[in-house]
N, C-alpha and C positions, 0 to 999 in steps of 0.2 A: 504494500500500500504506500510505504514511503515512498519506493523507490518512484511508483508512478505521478505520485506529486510532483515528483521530481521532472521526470518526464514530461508534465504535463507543464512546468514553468517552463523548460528549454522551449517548447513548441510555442509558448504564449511567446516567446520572446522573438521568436525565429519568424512567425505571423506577423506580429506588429513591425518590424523589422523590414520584412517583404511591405508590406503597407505603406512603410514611411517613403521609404524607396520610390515605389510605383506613383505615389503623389507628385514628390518632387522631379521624377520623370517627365510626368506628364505639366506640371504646372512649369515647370523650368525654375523653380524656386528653391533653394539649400534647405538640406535634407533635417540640417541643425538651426539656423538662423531665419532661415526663411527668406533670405537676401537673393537675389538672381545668381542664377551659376554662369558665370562667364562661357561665352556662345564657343570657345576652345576646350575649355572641360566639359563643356555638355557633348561637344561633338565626341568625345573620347566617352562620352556616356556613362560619365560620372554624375553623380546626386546631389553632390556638395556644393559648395564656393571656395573652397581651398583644400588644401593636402591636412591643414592642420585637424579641420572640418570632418574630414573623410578618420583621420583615427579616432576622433572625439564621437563622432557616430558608430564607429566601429567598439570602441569601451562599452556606449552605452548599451548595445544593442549584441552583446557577448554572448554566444549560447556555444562557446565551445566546453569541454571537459576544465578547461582554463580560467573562464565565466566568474570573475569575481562575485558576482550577482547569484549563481550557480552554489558557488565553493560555500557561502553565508547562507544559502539556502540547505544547504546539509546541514552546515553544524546547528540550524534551528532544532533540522529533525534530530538529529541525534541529541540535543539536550530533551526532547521532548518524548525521547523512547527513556523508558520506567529502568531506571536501575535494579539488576538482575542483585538478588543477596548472594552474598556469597555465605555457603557455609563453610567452616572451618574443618569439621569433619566429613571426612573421604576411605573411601576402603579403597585397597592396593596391594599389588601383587609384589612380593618383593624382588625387586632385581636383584638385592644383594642381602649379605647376613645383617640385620640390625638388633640392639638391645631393646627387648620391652622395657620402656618406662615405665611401667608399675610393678613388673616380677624381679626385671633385672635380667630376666632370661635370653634367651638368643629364638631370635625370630628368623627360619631358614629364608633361603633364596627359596623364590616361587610359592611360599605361604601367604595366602592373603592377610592381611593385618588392616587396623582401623588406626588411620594417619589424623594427626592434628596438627594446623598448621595455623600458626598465630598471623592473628592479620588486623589491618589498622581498625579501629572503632569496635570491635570486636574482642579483642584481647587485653590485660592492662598493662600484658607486659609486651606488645610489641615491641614498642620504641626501643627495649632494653635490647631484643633480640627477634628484631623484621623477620617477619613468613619463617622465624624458626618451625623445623616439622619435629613432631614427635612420634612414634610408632609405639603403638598397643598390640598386645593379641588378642584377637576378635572375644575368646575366653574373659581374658583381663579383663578387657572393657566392658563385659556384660557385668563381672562379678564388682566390677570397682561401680558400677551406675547403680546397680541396683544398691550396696549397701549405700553407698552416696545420698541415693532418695530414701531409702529406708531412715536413716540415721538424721535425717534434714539438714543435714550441711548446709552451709550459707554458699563456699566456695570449695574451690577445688585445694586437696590437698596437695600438700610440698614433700619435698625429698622426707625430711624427717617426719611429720604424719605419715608417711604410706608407711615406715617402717615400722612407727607403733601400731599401726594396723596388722600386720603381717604378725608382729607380736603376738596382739591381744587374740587373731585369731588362730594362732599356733598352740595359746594357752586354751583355750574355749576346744578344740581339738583334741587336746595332748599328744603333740607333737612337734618337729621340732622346724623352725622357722624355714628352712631348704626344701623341706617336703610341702612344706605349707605354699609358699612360691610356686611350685613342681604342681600342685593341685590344684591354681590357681589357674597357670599355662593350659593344664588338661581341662580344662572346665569343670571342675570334680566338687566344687565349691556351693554347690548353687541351693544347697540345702541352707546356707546361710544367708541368701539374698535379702530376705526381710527381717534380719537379725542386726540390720545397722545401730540401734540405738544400744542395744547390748556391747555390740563390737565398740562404740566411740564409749560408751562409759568405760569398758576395761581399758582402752588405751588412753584417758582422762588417770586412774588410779597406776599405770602403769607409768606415765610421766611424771606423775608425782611422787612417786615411787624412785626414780631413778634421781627427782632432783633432792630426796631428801639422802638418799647414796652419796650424791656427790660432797653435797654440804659433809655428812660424816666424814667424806674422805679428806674432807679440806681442814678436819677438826674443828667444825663449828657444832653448836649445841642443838 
């Protein structure tokens, strides 16, 4: 549809154009000014009254791919076509080995995985790190969404959250944090998916837990 607008101003132009032409043809009057064309440029069967005339008409009257008039007529429509969103997440085939960012584990070549890629107005941390991508395993990403709404997280956890997670449910388990990872990769987890707010409480007692550790180790009271 655009493109035919489009089409449809070059022929408006190329019309009026032919028009203005065939008047000053036949009146013997310039095609710009309206002043008589000298009885020597008419006989060469030019429209104008001068050479200057003849490109000033030619500007006006542009309908090539060149078309000043043309070129501003596109970028109208293209401000006027609806910005597509873009989503951040994409599933992809691995061309190469990467680490899941939530297991830690290695995601093969040719395994499909769930890529996140930080983008401007979308992410908070772009700026820090432009269309960085990150890669999940399709597994991960089920077992991290669901506890995530389970548990009603406000945002997304950091390097050290995901690790008290893998913790808290290593201990909920009894088992030990590698298998925990390992069952995560396998999708094997999924008996926990609406277990989020049990999981964030144990990892809440489990960080306080380690900072009341540290304190002792620092020989505070």
């Amino acid at each position: 549809m655009k493109k035919q607008e489009l089409e449809n101003l070059r022929e408006s132009i190329r019309q009026e154009a032919e028009t203005v032409r065939k008047k000053a043809y036949e009146s013997g009057l310039c095609a710009v000014c309206e002043s008589s064309i000298p009885s020597q440029r008419r006989s060469r069967g030019s429209y104008t009254c001068s050479q200057v005339h003849a490109f000033q008409f030619f500007a006006e009257h542009d309908y090539s791919q060149n078309s000043p008039i043309l070129r501003e007529k596109k970028r109208e429509l293209r401000e006027q076509q609806p910005k597509k969103e873009r989503n951040p997440w994409t599933k992809q085939k691995a061309a190469k080995e990467y680490l899941c960012t939530f297991c830690s584990l290695s995601i093969q070549a040719g395994e499909e995985y769930d890529k996140y890629t930080r983008l401007p107005s979308l992410d908070e941390f772009f700026e820090d790190s432009p269309y960085e991508s990150l890669p999940y395993h399709v597994s991960c990403m089920e077992f991290y969404s669901a506890v995530f709404q389970s548990a009603g997280f406000d945002e997304g956890l950091d390097d050290k959250e995901i690790t008290l997670l893998f913790r808290a449910v290593s201990q909920m388990e009894g088992i030990g944090v590698s298998e925990t990872r390992e069952k995560a990769r396998k999708g094997e987890l999924g008996h926990l998916y609406t277990n989020g707010t049990e999981i964030a409480g144990l990892m809440d007692e489990i960080e306080k837990q380690d900072t009341l550790e540290f304190g002792e180790s620092l020989g505070r009271p």
